[in-house]
C-alpha positions as CSV (number, residue, x, y, z in Angstrom):
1,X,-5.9,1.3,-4.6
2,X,-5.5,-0.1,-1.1
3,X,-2.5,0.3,1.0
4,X,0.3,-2.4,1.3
5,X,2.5,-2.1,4.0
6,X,6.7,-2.1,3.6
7,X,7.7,-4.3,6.8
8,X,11.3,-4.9,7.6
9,X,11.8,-8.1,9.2
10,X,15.3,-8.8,11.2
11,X,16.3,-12.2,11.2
12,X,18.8,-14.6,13.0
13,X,20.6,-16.4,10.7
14,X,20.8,-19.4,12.6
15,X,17.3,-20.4,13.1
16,X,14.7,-17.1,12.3
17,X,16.3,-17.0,8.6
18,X,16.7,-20.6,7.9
19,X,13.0,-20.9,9.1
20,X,12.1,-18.4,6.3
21,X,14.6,-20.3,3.9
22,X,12.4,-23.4,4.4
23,X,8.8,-21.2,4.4
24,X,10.3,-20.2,0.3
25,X,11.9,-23.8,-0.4
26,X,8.3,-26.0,0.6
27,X,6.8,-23.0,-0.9
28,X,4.2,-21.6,1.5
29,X,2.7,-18.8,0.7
30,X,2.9,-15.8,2.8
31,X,2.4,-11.9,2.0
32,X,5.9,-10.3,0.1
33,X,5.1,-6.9,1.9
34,X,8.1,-8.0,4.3
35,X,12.2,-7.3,3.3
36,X,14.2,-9.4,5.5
37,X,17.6,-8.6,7.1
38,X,19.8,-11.2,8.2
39,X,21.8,-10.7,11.3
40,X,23.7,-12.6,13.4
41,X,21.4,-13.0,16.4
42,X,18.2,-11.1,17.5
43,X,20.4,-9.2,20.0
44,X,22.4,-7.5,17.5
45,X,19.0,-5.5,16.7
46,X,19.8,-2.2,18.2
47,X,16.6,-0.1,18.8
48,X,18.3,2.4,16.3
49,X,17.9,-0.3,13.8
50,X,13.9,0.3,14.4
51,X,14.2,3.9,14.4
52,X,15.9,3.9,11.0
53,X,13.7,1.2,9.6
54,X,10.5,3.6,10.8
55,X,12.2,6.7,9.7
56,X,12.8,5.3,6.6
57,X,9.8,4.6,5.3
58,X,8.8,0.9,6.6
59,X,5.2,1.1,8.0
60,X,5.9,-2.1,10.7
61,X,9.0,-4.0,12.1
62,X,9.7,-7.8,12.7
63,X,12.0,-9.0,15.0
64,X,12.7,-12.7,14.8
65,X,15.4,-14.8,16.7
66,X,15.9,-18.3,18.1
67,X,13.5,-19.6,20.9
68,X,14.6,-19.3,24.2
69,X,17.2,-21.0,25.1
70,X,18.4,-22.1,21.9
71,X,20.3,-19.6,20.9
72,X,23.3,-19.8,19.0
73,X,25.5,-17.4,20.8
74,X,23.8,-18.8,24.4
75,X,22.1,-15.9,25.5
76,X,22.0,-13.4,22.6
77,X,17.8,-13.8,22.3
78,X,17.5,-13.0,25.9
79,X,19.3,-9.7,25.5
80,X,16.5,-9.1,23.1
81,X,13.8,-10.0,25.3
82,X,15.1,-7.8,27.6
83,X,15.7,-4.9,25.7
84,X,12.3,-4.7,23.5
85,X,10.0,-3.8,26.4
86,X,12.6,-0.6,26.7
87,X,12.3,-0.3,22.7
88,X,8.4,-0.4,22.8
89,X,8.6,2.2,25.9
90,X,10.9,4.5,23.3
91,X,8.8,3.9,20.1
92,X,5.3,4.9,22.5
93,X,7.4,8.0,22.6
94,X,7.0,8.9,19.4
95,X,3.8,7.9,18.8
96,X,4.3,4.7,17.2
97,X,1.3,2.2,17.3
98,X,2.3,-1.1,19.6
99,X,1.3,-3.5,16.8
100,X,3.8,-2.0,14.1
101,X,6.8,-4.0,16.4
102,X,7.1,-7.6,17.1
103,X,9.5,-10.0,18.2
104,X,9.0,-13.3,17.6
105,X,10.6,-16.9,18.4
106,X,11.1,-18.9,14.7
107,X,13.1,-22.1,14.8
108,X,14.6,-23.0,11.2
109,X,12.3,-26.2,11.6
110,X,9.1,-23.4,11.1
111,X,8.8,-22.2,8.1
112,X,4.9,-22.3,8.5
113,X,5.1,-20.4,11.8
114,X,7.0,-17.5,9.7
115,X,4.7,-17.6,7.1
116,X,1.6,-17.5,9.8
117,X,3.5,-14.7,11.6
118,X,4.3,-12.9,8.2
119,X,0.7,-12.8,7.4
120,X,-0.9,-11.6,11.0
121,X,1.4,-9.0,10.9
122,X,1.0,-7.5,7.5
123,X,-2.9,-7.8,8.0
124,X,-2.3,-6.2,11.5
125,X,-0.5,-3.2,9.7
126,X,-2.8,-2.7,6.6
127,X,-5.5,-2.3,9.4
128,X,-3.6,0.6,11.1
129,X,-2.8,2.0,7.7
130,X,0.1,3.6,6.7
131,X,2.2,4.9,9.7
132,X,2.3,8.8,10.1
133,X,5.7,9.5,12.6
134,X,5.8,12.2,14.7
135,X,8.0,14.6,13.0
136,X,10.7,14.2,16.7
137,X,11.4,10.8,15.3
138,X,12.3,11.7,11.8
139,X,14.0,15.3,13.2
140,X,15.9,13.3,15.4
141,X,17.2,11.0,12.8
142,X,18.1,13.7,10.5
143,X,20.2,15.7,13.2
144,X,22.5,12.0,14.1
């Protein structure tokens, strides 16, 4: 049996998860491995979000939010541009592989760039298999 990866994807409402609303409505097909959450803007992805998502069992996170400068809330996705370096920097910490976390720009006019970037990354995480956390990350999340 090969291994399918559980990816958690966060998603803007305004354009990320409308662009994933219109992927499923012209039907294109992309991998289900993926369980999207809908929040309000990109930056409202706290790197504890990841941490729980990893912890929990998900094997790769996906960050989507509005391009640049189209954000809803102005500058929301540039808060999360600036704060995912500092998340990858954290998640290196514990070990976690740089291709199990992405943020991505998704407009709600691309619902074949969601399905394309859907399908890398579950292909990029089957390749690095399941993920193995060092047991700091899932001590740590025990003890909060």
């Amino acid at each position: 049996m090969s291994f399918e990866p559980k990816i958690v994807g966060f998603l803007c409402n305004w354009c990320s998860y409308t662009g994933a609303d219109l992927a499923g409505t012209s039907r294109i097909q992309y991998p289900p491995n993926i369980n999207i959450i809908r929040v309000m803007c990109s930056a409202r992805v706290e790197p504890d979000f990841v941490l729980r998502a990893l912890a929990g069992g998900a094997d790769g996170v996906l960050i989507c939010g509005c391009h640049p400068g189209d954000c809803h809330y102005s500058e929301g996705n540039y808060k999360a541009m600036r704060r995912y370096p500092l998340l990858k920097t954290l998640l290196k910490e514990y070990g976690v592989d740089n291709d199990r976390v992405r943020l991505e720009w998704v407009s709600a006019s691309e619902g074949q760039r969601f399905a394309d970037i859907v399908t890398d990354m579950t292909e990029r995480v089957r390749a690095l298999g399941p993920l193995r956390l060092k047991t700091d990350l899932q001590t740590d999340r025990v003890e909060r």
